[in-house]
C-alpha positions in Angstrom: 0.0 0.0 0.0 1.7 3.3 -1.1 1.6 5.7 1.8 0.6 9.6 0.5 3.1 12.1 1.5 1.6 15.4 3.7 2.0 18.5 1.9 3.3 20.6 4.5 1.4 23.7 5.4 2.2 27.0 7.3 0.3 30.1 8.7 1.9 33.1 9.4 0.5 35.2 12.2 0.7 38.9 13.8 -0.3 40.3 16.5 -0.7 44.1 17.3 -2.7 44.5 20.3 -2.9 48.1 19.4 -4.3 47.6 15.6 -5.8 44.4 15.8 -8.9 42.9 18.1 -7.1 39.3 17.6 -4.3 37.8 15.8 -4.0 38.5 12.2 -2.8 35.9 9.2 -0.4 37.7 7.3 0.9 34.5 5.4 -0.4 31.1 4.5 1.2 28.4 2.0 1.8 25.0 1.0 4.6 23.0 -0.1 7.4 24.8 -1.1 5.5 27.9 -0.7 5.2 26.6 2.8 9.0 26.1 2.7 9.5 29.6 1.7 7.9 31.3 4.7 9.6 28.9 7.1 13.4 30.2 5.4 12.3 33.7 6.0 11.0 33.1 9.5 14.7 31.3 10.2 16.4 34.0 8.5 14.3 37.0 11.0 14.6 34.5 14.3 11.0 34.4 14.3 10.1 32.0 16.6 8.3 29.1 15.0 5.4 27.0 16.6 4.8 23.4 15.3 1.0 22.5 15.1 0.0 20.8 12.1 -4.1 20.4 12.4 -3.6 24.7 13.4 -1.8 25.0 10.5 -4.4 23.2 8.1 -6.9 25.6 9.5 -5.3 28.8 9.0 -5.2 27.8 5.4 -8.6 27.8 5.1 -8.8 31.3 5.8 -7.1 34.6 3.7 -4.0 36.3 4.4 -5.6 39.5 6.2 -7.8 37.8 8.0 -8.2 38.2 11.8 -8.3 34.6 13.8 -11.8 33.7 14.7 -13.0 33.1 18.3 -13.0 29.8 18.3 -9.2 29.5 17.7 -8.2 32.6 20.1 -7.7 29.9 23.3 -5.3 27.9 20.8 -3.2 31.2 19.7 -3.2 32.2 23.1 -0.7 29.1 24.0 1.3 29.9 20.8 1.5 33.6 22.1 2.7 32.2 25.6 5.3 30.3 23.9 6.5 33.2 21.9 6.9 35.4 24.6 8.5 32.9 26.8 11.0 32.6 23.8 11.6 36.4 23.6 11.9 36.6 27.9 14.7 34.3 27.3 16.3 35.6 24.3 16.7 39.0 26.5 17.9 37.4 29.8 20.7 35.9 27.5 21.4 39.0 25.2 20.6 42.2 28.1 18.0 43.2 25.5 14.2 42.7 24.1 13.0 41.9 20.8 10.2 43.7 19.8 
């Protein structure tokens, strides 16, 4: 039985308590698209958050969009994570990242 290989998908998400009333997408892709976005985040040390069925998801939605409700509890984590990240990163370098 020949086993189908997972296009890889990303979301790429902001958030700007200031602009926005929840996160915003401001990329989606697949494959090497996907690929793409992940080399730029690597390249900016943007923190990046593993979560495949979040991922699929997002890409159901358009870049621009805001996150819905029901996924705000799930993004919330992400956001804990990211900021835990960026606590650390200036603890070990004297400095925040903005």
């Amino acid at each position: 039985m020949l086993q189908k290989k997972k296009i890889k998908k990303v979301a790429a998400l902001k958030y700007s308590p200031e602009e926005n009333n929840a996160p915003q997408i401001i990329g989606i892709g697949k494959g090497e698209n996907a690929e793409k976005i992940l080399e730029k985040a690597r390249e900016h040390n943007i923190p990046i958050y593993e979560d495949e069925e979040l991922a699929n998801t997002l890409n159901s939605f358009n870049v621009g969009d805001e996150i819905p409700p029901e996924l705000y509890e799930v993004v919330a984590q992400i956001l804990v994570f990211i900021g835990d990240i960026d606590k650390r990163y200036g603890d070990k370098y004297g400095q925040k990242r903005r």
